[in-house]
C-alpha positions in Angstrom: 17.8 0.5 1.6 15.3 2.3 3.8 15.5 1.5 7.7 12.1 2.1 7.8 10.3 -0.9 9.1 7.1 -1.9 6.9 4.3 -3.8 7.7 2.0 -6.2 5.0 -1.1 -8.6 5.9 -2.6 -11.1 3.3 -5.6 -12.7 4.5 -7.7 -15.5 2.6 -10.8 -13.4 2.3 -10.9 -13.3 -1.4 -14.4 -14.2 -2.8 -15.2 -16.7 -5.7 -16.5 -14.8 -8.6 -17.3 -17.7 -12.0 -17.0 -14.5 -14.6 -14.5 -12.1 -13.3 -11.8 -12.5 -16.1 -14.5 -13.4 -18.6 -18.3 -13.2 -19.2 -20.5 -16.1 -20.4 -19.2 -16.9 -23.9 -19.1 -19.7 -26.5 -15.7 -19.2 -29.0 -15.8 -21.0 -32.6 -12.2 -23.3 -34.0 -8.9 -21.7 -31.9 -9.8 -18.4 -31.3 -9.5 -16.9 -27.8 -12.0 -15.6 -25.5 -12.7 -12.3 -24.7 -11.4 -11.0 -21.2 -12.6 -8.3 -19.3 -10.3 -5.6 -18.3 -9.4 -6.8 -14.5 -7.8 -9.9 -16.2 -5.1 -7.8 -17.3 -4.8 -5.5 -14.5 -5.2 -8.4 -11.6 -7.9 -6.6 -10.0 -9.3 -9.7 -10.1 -7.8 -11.1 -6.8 -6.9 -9.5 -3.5 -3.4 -6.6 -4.0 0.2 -8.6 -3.9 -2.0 -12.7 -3.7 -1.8 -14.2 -6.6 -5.4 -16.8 -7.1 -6.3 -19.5 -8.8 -8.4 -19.2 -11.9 -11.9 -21.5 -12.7 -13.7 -22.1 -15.2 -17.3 -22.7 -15.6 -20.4 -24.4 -18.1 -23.1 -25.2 -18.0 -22.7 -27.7 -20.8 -20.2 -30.4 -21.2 -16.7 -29.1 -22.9 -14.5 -31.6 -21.3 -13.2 -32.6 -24.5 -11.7 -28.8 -25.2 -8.2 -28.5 -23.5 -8.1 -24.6 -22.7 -4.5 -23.1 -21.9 -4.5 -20.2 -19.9 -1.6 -17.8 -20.2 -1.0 -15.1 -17.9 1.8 -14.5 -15.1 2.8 -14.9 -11.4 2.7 -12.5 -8.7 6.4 -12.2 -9.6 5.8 -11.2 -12.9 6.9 -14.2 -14.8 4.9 -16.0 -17.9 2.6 -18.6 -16.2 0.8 -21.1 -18.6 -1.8 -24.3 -17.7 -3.8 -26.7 -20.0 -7.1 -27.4 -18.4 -10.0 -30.2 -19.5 -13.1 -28.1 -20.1 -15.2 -28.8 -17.3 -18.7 -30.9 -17.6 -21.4 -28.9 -16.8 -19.4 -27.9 -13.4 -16.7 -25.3 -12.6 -13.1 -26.8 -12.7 -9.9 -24.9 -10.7 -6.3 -24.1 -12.2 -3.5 -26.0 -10.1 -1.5 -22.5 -10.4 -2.0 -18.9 -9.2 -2.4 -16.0 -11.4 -1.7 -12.4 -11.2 -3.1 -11.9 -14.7 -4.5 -13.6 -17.3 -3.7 -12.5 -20.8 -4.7 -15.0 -23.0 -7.5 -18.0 -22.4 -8.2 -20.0 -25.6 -9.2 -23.7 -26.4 -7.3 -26.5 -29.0 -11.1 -26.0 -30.6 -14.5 -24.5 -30.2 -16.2 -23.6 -27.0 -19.7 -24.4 -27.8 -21.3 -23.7 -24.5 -21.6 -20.8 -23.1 -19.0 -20.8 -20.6 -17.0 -18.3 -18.4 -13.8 -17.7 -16.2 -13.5 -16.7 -13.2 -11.2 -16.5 -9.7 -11.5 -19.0 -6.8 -12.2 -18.0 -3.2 -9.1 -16.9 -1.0 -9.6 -20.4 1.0 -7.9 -22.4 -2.0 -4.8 -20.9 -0.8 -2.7 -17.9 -2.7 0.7 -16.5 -3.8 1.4 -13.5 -2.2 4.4 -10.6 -2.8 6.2 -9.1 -0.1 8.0 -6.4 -1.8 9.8 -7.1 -5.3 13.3 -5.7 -4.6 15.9 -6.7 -1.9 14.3 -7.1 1.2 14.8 -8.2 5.0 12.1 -10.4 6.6 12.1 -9.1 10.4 9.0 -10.4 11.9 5.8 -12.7 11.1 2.7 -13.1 12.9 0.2 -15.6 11.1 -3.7 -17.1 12.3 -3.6 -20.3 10.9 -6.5 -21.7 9.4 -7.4 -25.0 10.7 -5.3 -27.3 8.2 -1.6 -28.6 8.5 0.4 -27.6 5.6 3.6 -25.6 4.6 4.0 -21.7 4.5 6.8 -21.4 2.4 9.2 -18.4 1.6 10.9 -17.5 -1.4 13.7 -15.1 -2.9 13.2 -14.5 -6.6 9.5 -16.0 -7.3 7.2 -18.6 -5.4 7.4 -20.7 -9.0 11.0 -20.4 -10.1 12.8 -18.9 -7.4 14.8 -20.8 -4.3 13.0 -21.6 -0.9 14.4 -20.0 2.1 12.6 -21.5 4.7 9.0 -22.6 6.1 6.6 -22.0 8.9 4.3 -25.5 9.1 0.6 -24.8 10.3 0.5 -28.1 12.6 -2.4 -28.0 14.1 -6.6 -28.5 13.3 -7.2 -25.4 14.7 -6.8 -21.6 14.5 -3.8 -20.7 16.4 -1.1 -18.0 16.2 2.4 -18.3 14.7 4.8 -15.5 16.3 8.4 -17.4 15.2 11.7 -15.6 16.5 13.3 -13.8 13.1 17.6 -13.1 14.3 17.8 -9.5 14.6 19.1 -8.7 11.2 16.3 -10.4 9.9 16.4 -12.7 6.8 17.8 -11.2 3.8 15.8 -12.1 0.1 17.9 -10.0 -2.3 15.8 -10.7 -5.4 12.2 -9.8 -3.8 10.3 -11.7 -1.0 7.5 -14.2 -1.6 5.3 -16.1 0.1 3.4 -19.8 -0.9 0.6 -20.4 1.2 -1.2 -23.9 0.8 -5.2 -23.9 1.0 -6.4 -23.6 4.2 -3.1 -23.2 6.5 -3.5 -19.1 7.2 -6.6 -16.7 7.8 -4.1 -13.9 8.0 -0.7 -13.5 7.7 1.2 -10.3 8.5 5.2 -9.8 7.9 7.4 -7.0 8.7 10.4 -6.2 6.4 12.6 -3.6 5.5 13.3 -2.8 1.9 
């Protein structure tokens, strides 16, 4: 392990986009849309934060369930069954770092499209992937109370290590004493971070 200390920010600065993982589109029985290539890639949302995915129509498909497939920022397969929305743009529960595969129990027959959510609704974010020591944290919350969790192994399947609680209504800083041998993730670092509890977040780690 390197003793180089490293520094990483995430901030919630994302910006909505309704076709960034697939244009306006209708689909006929099963068959799955086409995606464009930042699906894939994840160069749909912000490096290392994971976003949630919507999708949007003009029409009214809330009688098509559409499963998206894709995985978390930890790499692991990540599926969601979502009610078509009604003429409105509806928001996955779960945060994607790509989407492989988006594809309705029947036809799409409105033109609709998929796309990421802004930064605000909150995010997944990797620290590093390998073994890693957390040794410091300075956060700007952002205005609501809520849980910052950390995570060794993945932020969906992986154990909790401890939280930082954004407990106040209004921006503040969050500079929390880390013992000097910081805290040790030895399956990869990972952070949850509910909507609206950080503007920025910046850790320091070694690994």
């Amino acid at each position: 392990m390197s003793s180089d200390i490293k520094a990483k920010t995430f901030l919630n600065s994302l910006s909505a986009s309704t076709a960034a993982i697939a244009a306006l589109q209708t689909t006929s029985g099963t068959a799955a849309m086409t995606l464009t290539a930042a699906a894939g890639t994840g160069a749909f949302h912000a490096t290392d934060q994971a976003a949630k995915v919507t999708l949007t129509s003009g029409g009214n498909i809330s009688g098509v369930t559409i499963t998206l497939t894709g995985t978390d920022i930890a790499g692991n397969t990540l599926t969601e069954d979502i009610a078509g929305p009604n003429a409105n743009t509806v928001t996955s529960t779960k945060f994607y770092d790509t989407i492989t595969s988006v594809a309705g129990d029947g036809s799409i027959g409105t033109n609709t499209s998929i796309g990421v959510a802004a930064g605000t609704t909150g995010g997944q974010a990797k620290i590093n992937s390998e073994r890693t020591r957390l040794k410091g944290i300075h956060a700007t919350t952002g205005g609501t109370i809520g849980d910052m969790t950390f995570y060794n192994t993945s932020p969906i399947s992986g154990t909790s290590l401890f939280s930082l609680k954004s407990a106040t209504t209004t921006k503040d800083y969050i500079d929390p004493y880390i013992p000097d041998d910081g805290i040790l993730f030895t399956g990869g670092a990972y952070i949850d971070l509910p909507a609206g509890t950080a503007v920025s977040f910046t850790v320091f780690f070694d690994g």
